[in-house]
C-alpha positions as protocol buffer text, in pm:
chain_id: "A"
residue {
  index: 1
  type: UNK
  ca { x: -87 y: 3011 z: -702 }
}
residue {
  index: 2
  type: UNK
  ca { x: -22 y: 2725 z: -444 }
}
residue {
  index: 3
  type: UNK
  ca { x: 196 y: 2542 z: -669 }
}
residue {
  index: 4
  type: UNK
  ca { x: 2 y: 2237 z: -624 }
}
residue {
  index: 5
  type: UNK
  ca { x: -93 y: 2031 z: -965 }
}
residue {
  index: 6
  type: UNK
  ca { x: -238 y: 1736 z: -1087 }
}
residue {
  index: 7
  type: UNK
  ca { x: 77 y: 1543 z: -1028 }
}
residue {
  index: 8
  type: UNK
  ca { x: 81 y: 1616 z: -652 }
}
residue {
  index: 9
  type: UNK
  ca { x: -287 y: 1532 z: -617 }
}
residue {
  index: 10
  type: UNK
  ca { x: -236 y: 1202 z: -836 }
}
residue {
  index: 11
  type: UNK
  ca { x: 90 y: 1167 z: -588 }
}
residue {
  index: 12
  type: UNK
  ca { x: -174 y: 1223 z: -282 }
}
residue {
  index: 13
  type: UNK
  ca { x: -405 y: 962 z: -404 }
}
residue {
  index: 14
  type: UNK
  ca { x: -168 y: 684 z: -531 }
}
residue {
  index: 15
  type: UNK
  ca { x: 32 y: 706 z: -202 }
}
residue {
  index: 16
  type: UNK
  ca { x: -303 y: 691 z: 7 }
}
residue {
  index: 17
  type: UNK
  ca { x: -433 y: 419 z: -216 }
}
residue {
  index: 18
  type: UNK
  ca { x: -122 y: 172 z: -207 }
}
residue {
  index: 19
  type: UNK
  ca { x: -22 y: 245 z: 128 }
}
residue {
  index: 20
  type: UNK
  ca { x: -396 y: 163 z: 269 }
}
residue {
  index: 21
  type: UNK
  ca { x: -328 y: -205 z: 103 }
}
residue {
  index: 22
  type: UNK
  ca { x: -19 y: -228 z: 306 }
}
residue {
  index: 23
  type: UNK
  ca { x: -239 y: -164 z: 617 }
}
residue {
  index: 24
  type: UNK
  ca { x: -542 y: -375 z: 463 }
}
residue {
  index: 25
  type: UNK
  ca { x: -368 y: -632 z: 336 }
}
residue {
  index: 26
  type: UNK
  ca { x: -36 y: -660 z: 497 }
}
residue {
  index: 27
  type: UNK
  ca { x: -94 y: -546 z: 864 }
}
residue {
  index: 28
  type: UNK
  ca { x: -394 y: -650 z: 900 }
}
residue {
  index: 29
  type: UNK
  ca { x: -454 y: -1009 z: 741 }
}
residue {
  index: 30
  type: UNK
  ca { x: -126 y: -1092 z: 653 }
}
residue {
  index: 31
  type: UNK
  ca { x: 64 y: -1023 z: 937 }
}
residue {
  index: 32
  type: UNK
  ca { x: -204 y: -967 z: 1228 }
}
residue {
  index: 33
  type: UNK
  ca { x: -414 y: -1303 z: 1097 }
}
residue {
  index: 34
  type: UNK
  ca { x: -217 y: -1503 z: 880 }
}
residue {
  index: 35
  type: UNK
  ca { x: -515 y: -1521 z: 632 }
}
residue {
  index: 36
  type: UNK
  ca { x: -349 y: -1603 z: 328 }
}
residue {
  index: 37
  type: UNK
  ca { x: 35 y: -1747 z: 242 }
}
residue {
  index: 38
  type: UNK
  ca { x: 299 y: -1555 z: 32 }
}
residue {
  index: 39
  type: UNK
  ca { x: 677 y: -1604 z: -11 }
}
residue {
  index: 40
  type: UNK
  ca { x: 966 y: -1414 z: 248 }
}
residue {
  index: 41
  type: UNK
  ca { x: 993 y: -1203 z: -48 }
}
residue {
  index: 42
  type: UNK
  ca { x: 658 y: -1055 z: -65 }
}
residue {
  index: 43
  type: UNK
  ca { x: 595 y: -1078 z: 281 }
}
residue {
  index: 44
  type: UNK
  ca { x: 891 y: -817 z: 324 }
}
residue {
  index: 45
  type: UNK
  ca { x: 738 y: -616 z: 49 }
}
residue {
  index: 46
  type: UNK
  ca { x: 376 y: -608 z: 262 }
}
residue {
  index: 47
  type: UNK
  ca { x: 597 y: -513 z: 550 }
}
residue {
  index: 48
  type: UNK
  ca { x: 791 y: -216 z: 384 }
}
residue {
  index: 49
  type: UNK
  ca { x: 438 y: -78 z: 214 }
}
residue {
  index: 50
  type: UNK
  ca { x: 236 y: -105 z: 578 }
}
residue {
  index: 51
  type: UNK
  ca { x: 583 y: 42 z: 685 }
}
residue {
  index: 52
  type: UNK
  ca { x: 536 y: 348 z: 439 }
}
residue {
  index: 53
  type: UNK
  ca { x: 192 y: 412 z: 592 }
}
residue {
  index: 54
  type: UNK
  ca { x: 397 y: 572 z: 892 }
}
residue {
  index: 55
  type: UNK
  ca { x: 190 y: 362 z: 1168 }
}
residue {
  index: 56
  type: UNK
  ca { x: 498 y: 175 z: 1340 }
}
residue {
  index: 57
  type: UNK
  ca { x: 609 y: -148 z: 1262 }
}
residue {
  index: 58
  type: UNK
  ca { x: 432 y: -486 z: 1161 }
}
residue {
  index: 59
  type: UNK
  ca { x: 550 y: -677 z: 1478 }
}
residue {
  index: 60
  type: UNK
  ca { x: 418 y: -334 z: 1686 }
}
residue {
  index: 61
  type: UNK
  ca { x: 45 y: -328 z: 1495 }
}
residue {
  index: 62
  type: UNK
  ca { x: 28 y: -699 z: 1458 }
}
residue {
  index: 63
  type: UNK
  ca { x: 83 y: -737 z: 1860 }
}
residue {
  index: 64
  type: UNK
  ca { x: -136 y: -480 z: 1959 }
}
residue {
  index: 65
  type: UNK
  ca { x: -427 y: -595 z: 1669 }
}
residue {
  index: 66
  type: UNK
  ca { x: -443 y: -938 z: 1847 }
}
residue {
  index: 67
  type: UNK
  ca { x: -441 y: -793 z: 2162 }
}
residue {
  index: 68
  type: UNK
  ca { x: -758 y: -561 z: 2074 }
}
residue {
  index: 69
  type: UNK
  ca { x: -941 y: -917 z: 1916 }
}
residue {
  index: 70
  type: UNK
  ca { x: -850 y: -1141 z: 2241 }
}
residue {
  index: 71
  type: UNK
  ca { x: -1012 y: -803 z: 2436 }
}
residue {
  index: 72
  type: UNK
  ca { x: -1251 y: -697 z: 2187 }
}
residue {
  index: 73
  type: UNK
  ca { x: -1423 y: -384 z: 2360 }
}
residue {
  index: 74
  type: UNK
  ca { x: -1352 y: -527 z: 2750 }
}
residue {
  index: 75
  type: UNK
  ca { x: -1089 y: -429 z: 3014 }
}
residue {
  index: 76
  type: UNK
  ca { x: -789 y: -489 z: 2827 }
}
residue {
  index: 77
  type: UNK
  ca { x: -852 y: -377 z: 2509 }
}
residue {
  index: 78
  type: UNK
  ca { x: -637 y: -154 z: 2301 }
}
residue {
  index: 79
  type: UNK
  ca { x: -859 y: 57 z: 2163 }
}
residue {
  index: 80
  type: UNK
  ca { x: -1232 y: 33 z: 2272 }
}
residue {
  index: 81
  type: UNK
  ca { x: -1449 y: 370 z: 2183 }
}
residue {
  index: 82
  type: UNK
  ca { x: -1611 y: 273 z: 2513 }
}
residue {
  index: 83
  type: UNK
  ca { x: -1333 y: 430 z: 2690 }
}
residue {
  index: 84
  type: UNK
  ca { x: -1462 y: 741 z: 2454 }
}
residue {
  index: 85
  type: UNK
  ca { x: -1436 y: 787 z: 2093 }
}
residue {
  index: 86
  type: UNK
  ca { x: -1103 y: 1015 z: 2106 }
}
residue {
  index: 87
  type: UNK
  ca { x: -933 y: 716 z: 2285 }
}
residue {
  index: 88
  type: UNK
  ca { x: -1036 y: 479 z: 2052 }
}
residue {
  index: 89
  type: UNK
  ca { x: -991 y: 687 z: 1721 }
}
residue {
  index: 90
  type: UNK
  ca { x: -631 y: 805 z: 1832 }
}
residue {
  index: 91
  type: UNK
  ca { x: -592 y: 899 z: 2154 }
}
residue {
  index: 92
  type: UNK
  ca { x: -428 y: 543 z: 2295 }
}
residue {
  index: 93
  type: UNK
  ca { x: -145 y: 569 z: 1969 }
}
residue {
  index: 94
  type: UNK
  ca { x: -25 y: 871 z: 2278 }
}
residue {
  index: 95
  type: UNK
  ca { x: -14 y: 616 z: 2568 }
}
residue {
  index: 96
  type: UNK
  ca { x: 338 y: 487 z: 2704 }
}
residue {
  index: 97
  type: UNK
  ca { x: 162 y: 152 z: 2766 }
}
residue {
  index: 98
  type: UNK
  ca { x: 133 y: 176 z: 2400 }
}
residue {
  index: 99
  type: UNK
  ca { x: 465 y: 189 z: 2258 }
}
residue {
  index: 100
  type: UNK
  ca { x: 624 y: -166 z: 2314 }
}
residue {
  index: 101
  type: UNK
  ca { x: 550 y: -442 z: 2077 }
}
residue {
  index: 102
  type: UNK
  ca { x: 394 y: -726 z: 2302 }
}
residue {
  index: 103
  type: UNK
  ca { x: 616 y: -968 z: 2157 }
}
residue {
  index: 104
  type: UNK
  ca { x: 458 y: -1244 z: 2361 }
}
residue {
  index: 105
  type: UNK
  ca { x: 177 y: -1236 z: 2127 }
}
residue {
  index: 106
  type: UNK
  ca { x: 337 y: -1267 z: 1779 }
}
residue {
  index: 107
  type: UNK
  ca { x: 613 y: -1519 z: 1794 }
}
residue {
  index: 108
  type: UNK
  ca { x: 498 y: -1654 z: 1426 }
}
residue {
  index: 109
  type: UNK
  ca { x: 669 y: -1333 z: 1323 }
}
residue {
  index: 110
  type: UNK
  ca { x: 951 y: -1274 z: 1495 }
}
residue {
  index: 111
  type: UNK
  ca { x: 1132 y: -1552 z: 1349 }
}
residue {
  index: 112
  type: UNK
  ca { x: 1226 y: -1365 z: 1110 }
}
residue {
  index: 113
  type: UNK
  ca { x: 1510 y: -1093 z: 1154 }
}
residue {
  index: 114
  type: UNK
  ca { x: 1418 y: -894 z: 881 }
}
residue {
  index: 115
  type: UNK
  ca { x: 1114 y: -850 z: 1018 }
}
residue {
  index: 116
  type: UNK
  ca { x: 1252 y: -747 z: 1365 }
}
residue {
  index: 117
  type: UNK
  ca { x: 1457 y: -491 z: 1185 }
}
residue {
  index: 118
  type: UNK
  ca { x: 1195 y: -332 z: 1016 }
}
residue {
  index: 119
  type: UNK
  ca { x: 1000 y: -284 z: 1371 }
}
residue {
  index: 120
  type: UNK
  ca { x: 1291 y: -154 z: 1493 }
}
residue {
  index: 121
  type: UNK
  ca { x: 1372 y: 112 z: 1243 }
}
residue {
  index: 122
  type: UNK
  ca { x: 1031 y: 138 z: 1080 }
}
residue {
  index: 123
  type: UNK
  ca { x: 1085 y: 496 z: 1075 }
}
residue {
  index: 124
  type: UNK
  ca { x: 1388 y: 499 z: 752 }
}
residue {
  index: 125
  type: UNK
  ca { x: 1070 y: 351 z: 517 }
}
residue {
  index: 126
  type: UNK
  ca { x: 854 y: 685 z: 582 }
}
residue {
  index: 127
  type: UNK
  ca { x: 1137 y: 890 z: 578 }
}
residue {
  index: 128
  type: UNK
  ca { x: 1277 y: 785 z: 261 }
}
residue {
  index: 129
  type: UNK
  ca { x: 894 y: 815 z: 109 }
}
residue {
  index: 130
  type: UNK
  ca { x: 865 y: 1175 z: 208 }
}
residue {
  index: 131
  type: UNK
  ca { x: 1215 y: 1276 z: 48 }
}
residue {
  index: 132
  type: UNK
  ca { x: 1166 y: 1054 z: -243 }
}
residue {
  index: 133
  type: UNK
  ca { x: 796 y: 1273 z: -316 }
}
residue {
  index: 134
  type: UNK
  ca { x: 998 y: 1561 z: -249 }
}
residue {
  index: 135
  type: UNK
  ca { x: 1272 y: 1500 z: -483 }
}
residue {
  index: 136
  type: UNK
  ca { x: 1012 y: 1397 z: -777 }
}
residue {
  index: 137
  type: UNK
  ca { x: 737 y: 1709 z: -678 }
}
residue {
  index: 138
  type: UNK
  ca { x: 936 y: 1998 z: -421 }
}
residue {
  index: 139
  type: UNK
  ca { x: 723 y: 2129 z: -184 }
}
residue {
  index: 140
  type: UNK
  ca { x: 404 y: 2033 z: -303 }
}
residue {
  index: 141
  type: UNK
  ca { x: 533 y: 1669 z: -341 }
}
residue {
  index: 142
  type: UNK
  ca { x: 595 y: 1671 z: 34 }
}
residue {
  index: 143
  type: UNK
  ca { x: 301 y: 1868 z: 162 }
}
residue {
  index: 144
  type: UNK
  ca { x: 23 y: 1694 z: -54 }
}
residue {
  index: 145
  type: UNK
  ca { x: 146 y: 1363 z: -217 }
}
residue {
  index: 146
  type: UNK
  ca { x: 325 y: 1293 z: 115 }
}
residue {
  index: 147
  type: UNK
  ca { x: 200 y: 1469 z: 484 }
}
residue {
  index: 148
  type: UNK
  ca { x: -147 y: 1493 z: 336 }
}
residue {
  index: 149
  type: UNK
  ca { x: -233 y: 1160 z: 225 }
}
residue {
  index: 150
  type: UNK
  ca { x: -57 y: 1023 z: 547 }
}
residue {
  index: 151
  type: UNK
  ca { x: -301 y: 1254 z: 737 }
}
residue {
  index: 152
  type: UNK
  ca { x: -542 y: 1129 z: 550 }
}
residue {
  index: 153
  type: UNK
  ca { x: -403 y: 765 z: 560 }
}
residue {
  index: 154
  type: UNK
  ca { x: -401 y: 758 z: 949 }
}
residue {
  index: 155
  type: UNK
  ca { x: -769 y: 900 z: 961 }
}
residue {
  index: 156
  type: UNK
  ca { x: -910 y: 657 z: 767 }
}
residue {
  index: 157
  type: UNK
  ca { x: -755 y: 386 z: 987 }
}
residue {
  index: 158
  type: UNK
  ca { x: -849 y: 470 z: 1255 }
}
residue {
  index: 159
  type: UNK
  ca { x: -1247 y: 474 z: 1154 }
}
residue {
  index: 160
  type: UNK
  ca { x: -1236 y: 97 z: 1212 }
}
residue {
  index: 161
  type: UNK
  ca { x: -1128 y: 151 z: 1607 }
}
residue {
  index: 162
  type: UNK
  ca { x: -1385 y: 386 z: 1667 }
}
residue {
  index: 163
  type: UNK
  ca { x: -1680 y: 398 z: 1400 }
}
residue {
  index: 164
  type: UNK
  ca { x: -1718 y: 79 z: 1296 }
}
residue {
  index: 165
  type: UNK
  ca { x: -1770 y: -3 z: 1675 }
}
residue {
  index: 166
  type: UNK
  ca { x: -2048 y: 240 z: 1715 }
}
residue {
  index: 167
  type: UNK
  ca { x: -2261 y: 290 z: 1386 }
}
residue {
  index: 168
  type: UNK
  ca { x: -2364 y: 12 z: 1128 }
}
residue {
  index: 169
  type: UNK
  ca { x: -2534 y: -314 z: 1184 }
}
residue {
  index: 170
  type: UNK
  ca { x: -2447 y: -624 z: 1381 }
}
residue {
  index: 171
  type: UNK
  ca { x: -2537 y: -958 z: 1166 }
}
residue {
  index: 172
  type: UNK
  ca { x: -2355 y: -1172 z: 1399 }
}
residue {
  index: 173
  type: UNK
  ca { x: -2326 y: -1186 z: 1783 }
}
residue {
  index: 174
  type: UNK
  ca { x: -1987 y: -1164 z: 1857 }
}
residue {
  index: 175
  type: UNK
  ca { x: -1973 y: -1033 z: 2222 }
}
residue {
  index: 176
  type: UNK
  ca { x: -1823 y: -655 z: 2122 }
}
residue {
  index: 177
  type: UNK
  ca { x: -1990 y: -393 z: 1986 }
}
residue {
  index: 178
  type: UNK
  ca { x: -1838 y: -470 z: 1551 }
}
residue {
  index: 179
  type: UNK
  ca { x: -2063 y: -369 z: 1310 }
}
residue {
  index: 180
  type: UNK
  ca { x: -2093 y: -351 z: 947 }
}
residue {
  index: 181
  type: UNK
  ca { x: -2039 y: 2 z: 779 }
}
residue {
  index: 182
  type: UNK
  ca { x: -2044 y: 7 z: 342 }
}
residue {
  index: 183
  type: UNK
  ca { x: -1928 y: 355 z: 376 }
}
residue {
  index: 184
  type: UNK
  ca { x: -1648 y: 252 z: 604 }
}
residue {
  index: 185
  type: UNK
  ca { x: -1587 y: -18 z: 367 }
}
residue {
  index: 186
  type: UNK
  ca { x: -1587 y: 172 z: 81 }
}
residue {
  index: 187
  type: UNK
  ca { x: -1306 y: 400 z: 263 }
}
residue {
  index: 188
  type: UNK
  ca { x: -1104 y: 117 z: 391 }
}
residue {
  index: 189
  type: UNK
  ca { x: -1090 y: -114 z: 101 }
}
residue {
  index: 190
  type: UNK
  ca { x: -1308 y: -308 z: 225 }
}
residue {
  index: 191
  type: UNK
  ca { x: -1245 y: -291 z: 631 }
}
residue {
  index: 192
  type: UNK
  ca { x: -1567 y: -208 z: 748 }
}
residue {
  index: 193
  type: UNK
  ca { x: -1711 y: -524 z: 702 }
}
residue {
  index: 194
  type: UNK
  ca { x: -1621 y: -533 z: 1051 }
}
residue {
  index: 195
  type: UNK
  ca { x: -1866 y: -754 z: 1221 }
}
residue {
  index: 196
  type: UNK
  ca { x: -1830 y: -1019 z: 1008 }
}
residue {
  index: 197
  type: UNK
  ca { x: -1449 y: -957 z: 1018 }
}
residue {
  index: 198
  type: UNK
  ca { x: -1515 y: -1020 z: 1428 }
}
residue {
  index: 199
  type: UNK
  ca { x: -1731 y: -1324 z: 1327 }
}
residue {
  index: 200
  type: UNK
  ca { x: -1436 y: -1488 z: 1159 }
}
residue {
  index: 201
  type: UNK
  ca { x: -1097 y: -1270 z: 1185 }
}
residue {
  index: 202
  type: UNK
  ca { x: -878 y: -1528 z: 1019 }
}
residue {
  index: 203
  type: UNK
  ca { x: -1072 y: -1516 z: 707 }
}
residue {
  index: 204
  type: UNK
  ca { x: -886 y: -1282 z: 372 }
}
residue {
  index: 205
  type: UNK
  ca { x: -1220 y: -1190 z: 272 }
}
residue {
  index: 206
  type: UNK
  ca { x: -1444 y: -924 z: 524 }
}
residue {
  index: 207
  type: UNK
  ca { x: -1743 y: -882 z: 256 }
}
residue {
  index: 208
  type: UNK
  ca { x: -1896 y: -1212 z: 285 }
}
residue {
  index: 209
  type: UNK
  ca { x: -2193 y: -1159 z: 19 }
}
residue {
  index: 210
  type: UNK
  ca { x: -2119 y: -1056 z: -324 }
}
residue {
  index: 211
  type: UNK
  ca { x: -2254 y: -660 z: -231 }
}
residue {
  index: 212
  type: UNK
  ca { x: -2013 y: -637 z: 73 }
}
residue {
  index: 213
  type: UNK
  ca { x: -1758 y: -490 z: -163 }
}
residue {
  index: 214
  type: UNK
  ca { x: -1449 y: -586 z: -8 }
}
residue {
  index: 215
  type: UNK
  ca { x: -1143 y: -404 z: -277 }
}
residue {
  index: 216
  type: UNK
  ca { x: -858 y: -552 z: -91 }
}
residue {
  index: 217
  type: UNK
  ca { x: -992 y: -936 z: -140 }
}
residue {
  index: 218
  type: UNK
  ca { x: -1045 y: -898 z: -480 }
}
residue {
  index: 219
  type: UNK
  ca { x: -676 y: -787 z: -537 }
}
residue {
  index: 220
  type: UNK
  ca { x: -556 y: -1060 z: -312 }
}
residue {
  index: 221
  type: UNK
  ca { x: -780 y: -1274 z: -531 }
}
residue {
  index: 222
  type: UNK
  ca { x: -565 y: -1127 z: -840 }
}
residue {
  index: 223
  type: UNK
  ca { x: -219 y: -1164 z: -716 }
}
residue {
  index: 224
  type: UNK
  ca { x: -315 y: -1527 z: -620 }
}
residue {
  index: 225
  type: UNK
  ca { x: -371 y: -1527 z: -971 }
}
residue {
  index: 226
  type: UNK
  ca { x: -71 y: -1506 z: -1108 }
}
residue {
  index: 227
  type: UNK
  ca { x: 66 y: -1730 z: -794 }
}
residue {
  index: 228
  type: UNK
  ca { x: 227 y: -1441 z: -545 }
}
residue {
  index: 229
  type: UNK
  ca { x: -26 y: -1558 z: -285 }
}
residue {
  index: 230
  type: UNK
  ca { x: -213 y: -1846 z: -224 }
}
residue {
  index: 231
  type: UNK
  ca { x: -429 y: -2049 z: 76 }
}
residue {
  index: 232
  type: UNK
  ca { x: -626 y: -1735 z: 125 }
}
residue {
  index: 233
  type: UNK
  ca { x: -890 y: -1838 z: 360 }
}
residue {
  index: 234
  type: UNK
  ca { x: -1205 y: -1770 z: 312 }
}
């Protein structure tokens, strides 16, 4: 017996799920892009769930994300798989040159001193996630609802630095090597949509046709809704 039940595997999901919007969503267009508007309040919230997905701050993955677009796969860039796939998949996460937040780059966002906090002490969000599984599910909570779906978590984001810029197609000419992956997409919640993403970055929605499912606009599209976003650009 491992010890491991449905409730840690639903834990493993859920957590992998939600915390993949944070990245999707909140690090990625929100912060990174600026493709839609939401309040300070939910703004913080995007920042504490992209937070949970243990992948440094917003003001550290928003800098280097707009460094890797004003690069995109030349000298310069963060994370280009032609400096190999390993580099580009995780390897440059390893890099001194890696750790500061280029604050030069994201000024929109350090205006706010919550925000600078969080960078700062990203680290207390993940933290308090892996004791708070551990106190609802012991050991398995931890192991599987927590360091697994992180594993898993960080895996899956990194597909969009290294195989969405080597397999799929290209629709658009957009100087880098993008391209457009469903299975990617289907992974990512909708991320791998990633030439068209380089064909417009600013834009909240990365499937452009109605079968480039694209599960992270359509929630966006829900919570605008009901008013907790709004100006998503399209």
């Amino acid at each position: 017996m491992t010890g491991v039940g449905r409730f840690s595997v639903a834990l493993c999901l859920g957590l992998f799920w939600l915390r993949l919007f944070g990245i999707t969503a909140g690090y990625h267009r929100y912060f990174s892009h600026r493709a839609f508007k939401t309040s300070r309040a939910f703004q913080l919230v995007l920042a504490v769930l992209g937070c949970a997905a243990t992948q440094k701050g917003p003001l550290w993955w928003a800098s280097h994300h707009r460094r890797h677009h004003a690069f995109s796969d030349q000298p310069g860039d963060t994370h280009s798989p032609r400096e190999g796939f390993w580099w580009a998949h995780q390897g440059w996460i390893f890099d001194a040159r890696s750790d500061e937040t280029e604050v030069a780059r994201i000024p929109d966002l350090m205006a706010w001193p919550e925000l600078v906090w969080l960078d700062r002490w990203h680290v207390v969000v993940p933290l308090a996630l892996a004791a708070a599984c551990f106190a609802l599910d012991g050991l398995p909570g931890l192991v599987v609802g927590f360091c697994l779906s992180t594993t898993l978590l960080w895996h899956a984001t990194y597909t969009i630095n290294s195989l969405s810029h080597r397999f799929g197609s290209q629709r658009y000419a957009t100087g880098d090597d993008s391209r457009n992956n469903l299975w990617l997409a289907l992974l990512t919640l909708g991320e791998g949509w990633h030439n068209n993403h380089h064909h417009y970055m600013a834009s909240a929605r990365q499937g452009f046709y109605w079968w480039e499912i694209d599960p992270t606009y359509l929630v966006l599209r829900a919570l605008a809704a009901i008013g907790v976003v709004w100006d998503l650009r399209e």
